[in-house]
Each structure stands twice: as structure tokens, then as C-alpha cells.
C-alpha positions in Angstrom: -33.2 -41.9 29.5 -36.1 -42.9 32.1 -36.0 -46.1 34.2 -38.2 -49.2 32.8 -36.9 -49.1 29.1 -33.8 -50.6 28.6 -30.6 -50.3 32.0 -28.0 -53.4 31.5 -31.8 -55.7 30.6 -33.0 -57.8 33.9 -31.4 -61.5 33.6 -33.7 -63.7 31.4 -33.9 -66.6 34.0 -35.4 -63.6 36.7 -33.9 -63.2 40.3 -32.2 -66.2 42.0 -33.1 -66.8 45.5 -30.1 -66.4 47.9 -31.1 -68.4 50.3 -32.0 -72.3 50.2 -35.8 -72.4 50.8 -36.1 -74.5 54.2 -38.2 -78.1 53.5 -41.5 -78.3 55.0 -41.8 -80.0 58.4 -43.5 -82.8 59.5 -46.6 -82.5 60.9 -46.8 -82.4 65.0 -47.5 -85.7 66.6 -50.3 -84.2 69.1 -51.8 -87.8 69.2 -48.3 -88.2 71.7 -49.3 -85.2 73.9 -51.2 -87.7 76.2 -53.3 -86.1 78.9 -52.5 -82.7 77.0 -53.5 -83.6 73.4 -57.6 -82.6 74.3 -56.8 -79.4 75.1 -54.3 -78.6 72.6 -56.5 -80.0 70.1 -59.4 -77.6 71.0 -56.8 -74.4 71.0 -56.2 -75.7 67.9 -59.8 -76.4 66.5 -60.8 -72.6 67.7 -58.1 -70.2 66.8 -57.1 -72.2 63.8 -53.6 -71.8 64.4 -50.9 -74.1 64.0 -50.9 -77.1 65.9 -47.6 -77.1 67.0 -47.9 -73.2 68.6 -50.8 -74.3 71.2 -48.9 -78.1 71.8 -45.6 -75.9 72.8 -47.7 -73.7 74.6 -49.2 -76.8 76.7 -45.8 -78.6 77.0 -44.0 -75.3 78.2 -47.0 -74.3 81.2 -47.3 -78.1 82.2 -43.6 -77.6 82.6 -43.5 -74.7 84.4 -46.5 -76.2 86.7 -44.7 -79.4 87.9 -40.9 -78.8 87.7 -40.6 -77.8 91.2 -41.8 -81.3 92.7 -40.1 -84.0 90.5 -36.8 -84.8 89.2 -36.9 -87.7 86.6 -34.3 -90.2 85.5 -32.7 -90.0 82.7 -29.7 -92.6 81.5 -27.2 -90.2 82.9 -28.8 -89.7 86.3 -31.5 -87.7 87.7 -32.8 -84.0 85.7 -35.0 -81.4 86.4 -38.5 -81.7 84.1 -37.8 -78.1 82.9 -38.6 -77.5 79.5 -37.4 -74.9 77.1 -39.1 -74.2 73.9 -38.4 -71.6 70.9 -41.6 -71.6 68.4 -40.8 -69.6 65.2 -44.3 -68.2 63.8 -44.7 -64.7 62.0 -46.9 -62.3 62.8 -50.4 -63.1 62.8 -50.1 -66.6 63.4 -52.3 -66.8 66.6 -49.4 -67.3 68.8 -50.7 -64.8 71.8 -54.2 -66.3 71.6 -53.1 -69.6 71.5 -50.6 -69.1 75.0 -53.1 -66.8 76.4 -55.9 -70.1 76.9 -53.2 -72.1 78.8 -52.0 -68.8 80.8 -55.5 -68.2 82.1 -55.6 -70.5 85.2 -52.1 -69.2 86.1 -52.7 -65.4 85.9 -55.7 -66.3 88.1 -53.5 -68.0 90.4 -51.0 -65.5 90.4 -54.0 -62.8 91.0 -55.0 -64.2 93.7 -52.3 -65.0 95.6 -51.0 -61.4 95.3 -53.9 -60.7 97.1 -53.0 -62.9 99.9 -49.6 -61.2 100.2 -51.0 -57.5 100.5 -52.5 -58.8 103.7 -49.6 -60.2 104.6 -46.9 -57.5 104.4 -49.0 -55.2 106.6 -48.2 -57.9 109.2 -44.6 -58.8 108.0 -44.2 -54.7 108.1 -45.7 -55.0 112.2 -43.3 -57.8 112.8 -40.2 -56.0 111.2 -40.8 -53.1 113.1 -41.0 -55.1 116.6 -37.9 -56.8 115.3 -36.0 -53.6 115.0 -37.5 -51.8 118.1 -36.5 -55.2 120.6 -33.2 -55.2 118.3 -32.6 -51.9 119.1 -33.3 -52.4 123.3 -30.5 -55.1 123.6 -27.9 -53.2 121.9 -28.8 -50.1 123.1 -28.6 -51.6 126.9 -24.9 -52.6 125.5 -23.9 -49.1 126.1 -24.7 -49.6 130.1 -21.7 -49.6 131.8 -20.9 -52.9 133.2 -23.2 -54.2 131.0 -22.7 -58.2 129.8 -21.5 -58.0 126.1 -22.3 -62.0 126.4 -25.6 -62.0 127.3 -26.5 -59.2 124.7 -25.3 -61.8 122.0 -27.1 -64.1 123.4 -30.2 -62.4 123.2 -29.4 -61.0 120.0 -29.1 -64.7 118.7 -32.8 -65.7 120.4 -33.9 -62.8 118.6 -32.6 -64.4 115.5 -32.9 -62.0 112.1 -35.2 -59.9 110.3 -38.6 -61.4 109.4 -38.5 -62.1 105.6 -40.8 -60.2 103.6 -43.8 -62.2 101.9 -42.4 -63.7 98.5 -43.8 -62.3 95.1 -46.7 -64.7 93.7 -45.5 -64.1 90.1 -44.3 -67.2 88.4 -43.5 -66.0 84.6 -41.4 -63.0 83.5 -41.3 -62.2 80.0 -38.3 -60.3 79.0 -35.7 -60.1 82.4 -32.1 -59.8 82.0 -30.4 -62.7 84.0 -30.1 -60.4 86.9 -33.4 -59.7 86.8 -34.1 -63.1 86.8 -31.9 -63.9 90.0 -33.6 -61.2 92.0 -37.0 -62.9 90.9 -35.6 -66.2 92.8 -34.4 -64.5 95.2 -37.9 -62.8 96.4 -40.2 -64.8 94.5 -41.1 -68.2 93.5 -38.8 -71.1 93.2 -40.1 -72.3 90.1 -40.3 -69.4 87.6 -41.3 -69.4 83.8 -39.6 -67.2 81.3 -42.3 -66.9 78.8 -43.2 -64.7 75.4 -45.4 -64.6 72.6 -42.5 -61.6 71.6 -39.6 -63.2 72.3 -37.5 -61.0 70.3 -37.8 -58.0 73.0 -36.3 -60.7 75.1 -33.8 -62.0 72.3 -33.1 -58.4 71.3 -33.0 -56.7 74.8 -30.6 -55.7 77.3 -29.9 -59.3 78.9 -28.9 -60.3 75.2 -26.7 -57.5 74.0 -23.1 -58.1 73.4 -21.6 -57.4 77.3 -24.0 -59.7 78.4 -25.1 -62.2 76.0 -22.6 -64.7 77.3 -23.9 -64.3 81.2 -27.2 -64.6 80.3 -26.9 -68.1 78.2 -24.8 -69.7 80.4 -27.0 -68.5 83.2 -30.1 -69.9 81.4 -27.7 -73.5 80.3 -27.3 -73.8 84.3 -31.2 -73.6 85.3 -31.8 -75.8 82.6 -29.3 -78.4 84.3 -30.4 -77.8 87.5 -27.4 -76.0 88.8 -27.0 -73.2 91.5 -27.1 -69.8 90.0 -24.1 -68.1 91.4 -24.4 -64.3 91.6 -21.4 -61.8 92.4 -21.9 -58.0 92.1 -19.7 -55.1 93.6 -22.4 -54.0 96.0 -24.3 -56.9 97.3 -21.3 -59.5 97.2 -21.5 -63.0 96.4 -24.8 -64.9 96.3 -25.6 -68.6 95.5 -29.2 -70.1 95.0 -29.9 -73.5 95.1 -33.2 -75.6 94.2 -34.6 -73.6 91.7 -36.2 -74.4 88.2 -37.1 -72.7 85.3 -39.1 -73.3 82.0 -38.9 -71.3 79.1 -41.4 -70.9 76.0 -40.3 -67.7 73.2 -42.7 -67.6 70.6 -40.3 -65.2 67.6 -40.9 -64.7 64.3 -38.6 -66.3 61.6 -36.0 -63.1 61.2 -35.5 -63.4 64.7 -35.1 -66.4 64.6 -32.8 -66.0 62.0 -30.5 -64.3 63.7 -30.6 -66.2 66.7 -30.0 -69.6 65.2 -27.1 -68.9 62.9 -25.6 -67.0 66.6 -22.6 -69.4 66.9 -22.3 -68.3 70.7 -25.9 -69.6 71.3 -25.4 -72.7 69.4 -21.9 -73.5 70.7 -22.7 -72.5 74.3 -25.3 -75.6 74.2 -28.4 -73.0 74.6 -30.3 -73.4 71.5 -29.8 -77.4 71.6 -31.6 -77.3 75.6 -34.5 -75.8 73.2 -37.1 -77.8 71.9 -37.8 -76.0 68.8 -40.1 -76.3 65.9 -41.1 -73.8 62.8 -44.5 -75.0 61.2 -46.5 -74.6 58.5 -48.7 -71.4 58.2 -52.3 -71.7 58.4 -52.9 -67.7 57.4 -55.3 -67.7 54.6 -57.2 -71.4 56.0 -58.9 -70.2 59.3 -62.0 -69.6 58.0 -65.0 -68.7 60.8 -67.0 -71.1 59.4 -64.6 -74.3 60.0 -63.3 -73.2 63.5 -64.9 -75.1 66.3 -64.9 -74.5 69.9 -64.9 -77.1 72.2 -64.5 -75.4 75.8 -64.7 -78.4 78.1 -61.0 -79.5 77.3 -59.8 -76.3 78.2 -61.4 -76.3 81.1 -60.0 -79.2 82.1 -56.7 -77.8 81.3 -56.9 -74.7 83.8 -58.3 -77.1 86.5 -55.6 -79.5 86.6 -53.5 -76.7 86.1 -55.1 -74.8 89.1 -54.7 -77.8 91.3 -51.2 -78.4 91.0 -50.6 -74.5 91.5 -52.4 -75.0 94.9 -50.1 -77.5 96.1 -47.2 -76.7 97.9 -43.9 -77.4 96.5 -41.5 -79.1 98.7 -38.5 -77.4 99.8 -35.7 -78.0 102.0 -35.4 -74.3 103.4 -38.7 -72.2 103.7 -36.5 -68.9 103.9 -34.3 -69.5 101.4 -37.0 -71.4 99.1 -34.8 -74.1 97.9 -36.8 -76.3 95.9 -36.2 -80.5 97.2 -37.7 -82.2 94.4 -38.4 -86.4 94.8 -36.8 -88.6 92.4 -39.3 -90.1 89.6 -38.1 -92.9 88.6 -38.2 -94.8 85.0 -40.2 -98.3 84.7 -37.6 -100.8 83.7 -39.3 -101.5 80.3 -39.5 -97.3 79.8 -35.8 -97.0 80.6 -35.1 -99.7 78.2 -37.2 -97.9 75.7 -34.7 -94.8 75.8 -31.7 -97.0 75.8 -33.3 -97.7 72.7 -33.7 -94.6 71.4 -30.8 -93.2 72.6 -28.4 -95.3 70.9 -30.6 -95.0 67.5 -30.0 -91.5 67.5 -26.1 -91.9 68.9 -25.7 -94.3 65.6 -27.0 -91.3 63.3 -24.7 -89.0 64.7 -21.9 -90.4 63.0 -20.2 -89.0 59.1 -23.4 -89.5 56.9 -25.7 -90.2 59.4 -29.3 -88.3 60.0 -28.0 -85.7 62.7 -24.7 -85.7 62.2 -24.7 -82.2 61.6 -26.7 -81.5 64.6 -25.3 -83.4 67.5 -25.6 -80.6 70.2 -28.9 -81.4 69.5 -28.9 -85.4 69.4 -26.5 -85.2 72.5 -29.6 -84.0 74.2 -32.3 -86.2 72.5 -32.6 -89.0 75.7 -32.7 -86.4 78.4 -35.2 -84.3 76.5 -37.4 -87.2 75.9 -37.0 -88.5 79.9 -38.3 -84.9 80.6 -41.0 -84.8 78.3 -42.0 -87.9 80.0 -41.8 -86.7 83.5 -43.7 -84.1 82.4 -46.8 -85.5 81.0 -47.0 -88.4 83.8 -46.7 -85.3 86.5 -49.2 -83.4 84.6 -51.4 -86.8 84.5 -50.5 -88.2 88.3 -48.2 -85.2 90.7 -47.8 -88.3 93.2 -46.9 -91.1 90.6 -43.8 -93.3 91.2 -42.3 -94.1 87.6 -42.5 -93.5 84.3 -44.9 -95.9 82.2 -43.8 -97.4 78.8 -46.5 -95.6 77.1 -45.8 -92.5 78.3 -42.1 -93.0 77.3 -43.0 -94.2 73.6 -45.3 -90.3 73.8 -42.0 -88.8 74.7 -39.4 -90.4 72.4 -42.2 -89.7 69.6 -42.1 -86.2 70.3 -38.2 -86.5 70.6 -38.1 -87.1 67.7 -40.1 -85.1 65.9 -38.3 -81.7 67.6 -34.9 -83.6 66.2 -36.1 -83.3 62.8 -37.4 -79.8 63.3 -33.5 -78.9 64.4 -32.0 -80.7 61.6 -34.7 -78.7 59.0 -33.5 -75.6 60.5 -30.4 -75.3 62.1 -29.0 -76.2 58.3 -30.9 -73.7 56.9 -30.2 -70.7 59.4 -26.4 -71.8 58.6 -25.7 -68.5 56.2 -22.3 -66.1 55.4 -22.5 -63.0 57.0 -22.4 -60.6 53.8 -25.2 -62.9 52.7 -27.3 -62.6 55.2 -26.7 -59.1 54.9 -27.8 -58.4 51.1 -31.3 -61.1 52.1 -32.2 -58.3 55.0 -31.7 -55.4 51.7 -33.7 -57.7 49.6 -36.4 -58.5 51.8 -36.6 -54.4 52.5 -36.5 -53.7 48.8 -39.6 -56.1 47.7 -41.4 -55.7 51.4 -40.8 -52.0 51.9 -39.1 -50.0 48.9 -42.3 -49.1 46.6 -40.1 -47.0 43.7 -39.4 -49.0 40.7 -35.3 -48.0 41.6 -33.5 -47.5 44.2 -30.8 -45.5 44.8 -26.9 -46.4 46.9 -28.2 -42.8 49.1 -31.9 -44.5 49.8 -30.8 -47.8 51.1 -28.0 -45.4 53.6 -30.7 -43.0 54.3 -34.0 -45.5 54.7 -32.5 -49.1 54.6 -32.1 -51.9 57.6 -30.2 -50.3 60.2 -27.3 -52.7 59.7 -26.7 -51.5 55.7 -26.8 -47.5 56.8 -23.0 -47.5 56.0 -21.0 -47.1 52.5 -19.2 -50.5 52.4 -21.5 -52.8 54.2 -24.2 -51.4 51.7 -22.1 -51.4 48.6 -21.4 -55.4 49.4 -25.1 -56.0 49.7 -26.0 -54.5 46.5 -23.2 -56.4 44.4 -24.8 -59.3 45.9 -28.1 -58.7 45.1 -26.9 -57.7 41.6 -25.3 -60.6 41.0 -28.4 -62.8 41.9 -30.7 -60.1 39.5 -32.9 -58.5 42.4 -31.1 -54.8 41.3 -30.4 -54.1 37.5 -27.7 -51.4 37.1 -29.1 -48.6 35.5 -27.5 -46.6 32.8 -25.1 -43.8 34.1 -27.5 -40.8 33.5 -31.0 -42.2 34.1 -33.2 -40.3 34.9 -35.0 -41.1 38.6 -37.5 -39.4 40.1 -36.7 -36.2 37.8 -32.9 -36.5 38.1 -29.7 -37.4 36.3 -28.4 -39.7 38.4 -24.7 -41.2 37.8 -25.5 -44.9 40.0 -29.1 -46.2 40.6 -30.7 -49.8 40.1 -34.2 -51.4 39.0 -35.5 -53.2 41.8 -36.8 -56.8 40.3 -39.6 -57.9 42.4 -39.3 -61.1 41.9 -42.3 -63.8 40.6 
């Protein structure tokens, strides 16, 4: 018997999706991007991308630009403007040309600056090596007899300690484990960004393996709040840092995102909820030359506000140590009675029945999220401005909003049983991958995801996938690929 005549007969009604197709979104509310919606729009206009990927983009390097100079009030007391943001996009959606036109006045930045510091560690190198040589002379006169131990302190302590080397310029990593994170405080910047248009080598790297998964979120939960990062290691001893800030933008592609979402120890830890996140629409197949416009003066005007507020200096309370001091912004009375408002909206829905009742890590977070998307755009607008205006607050809670829907869209769907996850990653290989009309158990061990390359793990995935009708057993004794073979299965495309 050959494969394609007759096996057990596919199921009339065809394969049954495993998995509950997620709802559309809605679409992004740029209009509430303020003094960011022009240049998002034109990102937009010219790579034809989704809007939402450049508006995160804009929202996460505004962030990242004004975070070390402001704390804003929220209705539980003053919070860093730090913004983290997780855009799900697959591949080809324009996500690295879309962050790579808000990156450009920051690389330049960062560029030249690095510069500066060459010049300067040949004169911190002169300095250390005075240090050392007078350093040297006082204790080496110790060793004098009747030398005064006292006075040799004393002019130890005049000499105080080694210079400090020049900081690093850099401002963004892209895939550090939380150690490597600390050590970029500790030489570096103050106010970092953690940003990737391939999040998953961050998601799937070393920092987020199982030993150190749980460091690294709660390390990444604690910049977000503004807390000291605390540091102990066997060699160096313990190490805290205070005033610093990060922002945080990881562009993944949905299976990553997957993954990451239905993690319960990043959902219960209260990282994924610190994330504004948001999954549109496609536009592959619509970008056509001929409609893309390119508008470059918006843009411009991005990188030069951008530019400007990199050239200020942020204000700290120790130069050496680089701890951040940022001022208080404060909230107009009629914006902080605008996220009273919204804040006990989305407190109501978070009851039995209500809208986000089965997302309220995520609603928890809804006020302070919209007080920092507000200090945001009125830094990005005004670095010296007092309060928060009501229209800048009725921008935020608008885009508040909208990233609570986006969580309520996906977290449900991203909510999936383990072996069923498991038998959607051996269907998706089958139709995306697995060109042979069948398949055999020894194909999916030898070729298959990773994760199904053992007997029982496989064996549950293909039951599964039976029962929905993606595999049809075959006959025992069909003949594939010129062989007798006593278990194989038709792989059913799908329509």
C-alpha cells in the first residue's frame, strides 16, 4: 500500500486548530503620542511598518533620554519615568529599521563621546600612575625607623584614593546578563537602556536560563521601581548602587513571545506586567514603494531634541559613584484628578466579571504606567517643566489604556497546557518545515523541535495532533519513501 490512497481517511471537517486564534487589536492611538506622534508617524509613513513598532520605539528612547532627570508623581508617591516595552512582530516586520531612525542621534552621541574618553584615559592613566608613585613614597618612608606611623595616615588620607577611570559613554546594551548589567552601572552611565530588535538572544540567553532567570527578573522588577541594585559575589564582596535608571524596549517574534508570556515565573514575579506590551497587525504584503512616503523633517526633529537632552548633564548626588538625584515632577491638580479617575475605572473592572479581572498584575500597574507615560512625553516636550498638564495626562491614560487591552488580548491567549503547547511547536514544524507527504515517529526524534527529540514527549505530541486531524495514521505496512513501515502518519496541511 502507498501513502495518499486510503490510511484511517483524514477527518471530514479537516484539522482543528489547537490553539484559540488571538482577536485582533485595536488600532494604536499615535494621535496621544503628543510631541512624538510627527515622528512616529513619518517612521511609519516610510518603512510601512506597523504603527505601533516605531511609537514603542519613540516611547522606549524618549524614555531612556529623560529618566535620569525626573521622577514623576504617581497616586502612590513619586516613580522613576522608566519605561519597559515588549513589541511582538515576526520576522520581516520592519522592526530594526523602524528602531534604527530613533537610535541614530544616540549612537552619534555615544560616538562621540567615546571619543572624548580616549583622550581622557591617557590623562586618567598619568594621574593613576602619580597616584601610585606618591602612594608608594609615604608608605615606603613608613619603613624609616622612627618614622611617624600618624603622619603617614595622614598623608595617605590628603592623598585620598585612586583617580577613577573615565566612565563608558554607552547608554544601551542589548543582550547582558544582570551581572553584566551591574558592571555597566558600575563603570558607565547612570541611565542605561536595555534595548533589541532580537530580543529573544536576550530572552533565550544566559541571563534567562534556569539558574538565573529568577536574579535577572527580580533584578530588572527593582530598576523598574527605582530600587538599589544589590550585588554580592564571592570575589568582589558586596556591592550596592543607588540612583540608577533603566528603560527597556525587546522587539520578539510571537513564539518567543509565546514562551515568554505563558512563563508563570515572569508573570507572577510582576515582570511582564512592568511591560507595556502590544502585538499588532501585520502590514507584510501592503508596503508597497509606491504608497510609502518619506517625510524627513520630523525625524530630524526627533534626533535633535534627542541630541539636546543627551548633552545635558544629568544631576547626581555623587560624581564618583554616579548616583542619579532626580527632581520631583509633580502632577497639575486637575491631571492628578484625571488618574484618580482612571485609576479607580480600571480598579472597578478588576473585580469577578469585570474587563481585567484576569489580568490584574497588569491593571495593578495601569495609574503608575500612565503617570510615567506622562512624565515622559512632558520631559521629552519641556526637560525643565514643573507639572504634568491635563492634556498630557488624558495622552497618557489613552495610551494606558490601550496597552491594557493589548495584555488582556494576549496574556489569555498565551495561557496554554504544556503538552499542548508542545504538539502546536510539532505542528507548526510539520506544515512550516516537514515537506514529505508523512512523517515518520524516527523523523520528528531525528529532525523535529529540539524539545520533541525524545520517545514520550514526542509520542504525546503526535496523539495530540492526531486527535485534532493534522496526522492521519497510516495503515501498518505502508509503504514510505520505498519502505514497509509498521507506524507512520499523513501530515494534513491544513486549508
Amino acid at each position: 500500500m502507498t501513502i495518499g490512497l486510503n490510511g484511517h481517511g483524514a477527518q471530514p471537517e479537516g484539522p482543528q486548530p489547537l490553539i484559540r486564534e488571538t482577536p485582533p487589536g485595536q488600532p494604536y492611538p499615535s494621535d496621544a503620542l503628543g510631541p512624538l506622534k510627527g515622528a512616529v508617524k513619518a517612521v511609519h509613513a516610510s518603512t510601512g511598518a506597523p504603527l505601533a513598532i516605531p511609537a514603542q520605539s519613540a516611547l522606549s528612547v524618549a524614555s531612556l533620554a529623560v529618566q535620569g532627570f525626573a521622577n514623576v508623581e504617581t497616586l502612590a508617591g513619586f516613580s522613576p519615568t522608566s519605561l519597559y516595552a515588549l513589541t511582538i512582530a515576526r520576522s520581516g516586520e520592519r522592526k530594526s529599521s523602524c528602531d534604527r531612525q530613533f537610535m541614530l542621534a544616540l549612537r552619534e552621541h555615544e560616538r562621540e563621546r567615546e571619543a572624548d574618553r580616549r583622550e581622557a584615559m591617557t590623562t586618567w592613566q598619568n594621574d593613576v600612575a602619580l597616584w601610585r608613585q606618591s602612594r608608594d613614597a609615604i608608605t615606603g618612608g613608613m619603613k624609616k625607623k622612627g618614622s611617624d606611623r600618624n603622619a603617614a595616615r595622614v598623608d595617605l588620607a590628603d592623598l585620598g584614593g585612586e583617580p577613577p577611570a573615565p566612565p563608558s559613554q554607552s547608554r544601551t546594551a542589548t543582550e547582558p546578563t544582570f551581572e553584566g548589567l551591574t558592571k555597566l552601572f558600575i563603570e558607565g552611565q547612570p541611565s542605561q537602556g536595555l534595548f533589541s530588535d532580537e530580543g529573544g538572544q536576550f530572552l533565550g540567553g544566559h541571563g534567562m536560563n534556569s539558574d538565573n532567570k529568577q536574579k535577572t527578573l527580580a533584578g530588572l522588577n527593582s530598576l523598574w521601581d527605582g530600587s538599589p541594585i544589590r550585588r554580592t559575589r564571592a570575589g568582589d564582596g558586596a556591592t550596592t548602587l543607588y540612583g540608577k535608571r533603566l528603560a527597556l524596549h525587546l522587539m520578539v517574534q510571537p513564539e518567543v513571545a509565546q514562551g515568554v508570556m505563558s512563563d508563570a515565573l515572569a508573570g507572577g514575579i510582576g515582570f511582564l506586567p512592568r511591560c507595556l506590551i502590544c502585538e499588532p497587525t501585520s502590514t507584510i504584503g501592503t508596503r508597497l514603494s509606491s504608497v510609502l512616503r518619506f517625510d524627513t523633517a520630523p525625524i530630524d526633529a526627533f534626533a535633535a531634541r534627542l541630541s539636546a537632552i543627551l548633552t545635558r548633564t544629568m544631576p547626581m548626588r555623587d560624581p564618583d559613584t554616579r548616583e542619579l538625584e532626580p527632581r520631583d515632577l509633580h502632577l497639575s491638580s486637575a491631571a492628578r484628578n484625571m488618574l484618580i479617575e482612571f485609576s479607580d475605572h480600571v480598579e472597578r473592572e478588576q473585580a469577578h466579571g469585570g474587563e481585567f479581572h484576569s489580568i490584574t498584575g497588569y491593571a495593578s500597574k495601569a495609574q503608575e504606567q500612565a503617570a510615567r507615560i506622562a512624565g515622559v512625553l512632558t520631559l521629552w516636550a519641556d526637560l525643565d517643566a514643573p507639572e504634568v498638564q491635563p492634556d498630557t495626562m488624558a495622552n497618557a491614560i489613552t495610551l494606558a489604556e490601550f496597552y491594557l487591552s493589548e495584555a488582556a488580548r494576549l496574556v489569555d491567549g498565551a495561557i496554554i497546557p504544556p503538552d499542548i503547547a508542545q504538539a502546536e511547536k510539532l505542528r507548526r514544524w510539520l506544515v512550516d518545515s516537514w515537506h514529505e507527504p508523512a512523517v515518520l515517529p524516527g523523523d520528528i526524534l531525528q529532525f523535529g523541535p529540539n524539545s520533541l527529540r525524545n520517545r514520550k514527549a514526542a509520542g504525546q505530541a503526535i496523539s495530540t495532533l492526531v486527535q485534532a486531524g493534522w496526522l492521519v495514521p497510516l495503515n501498518a505496512g505502508t509503504v514510505v519513501r520505498g519502505k514497509s513501515r509498521r507506524e507512520a502518519y499523513s501530515v494534513q496541511k491544513g486549508g
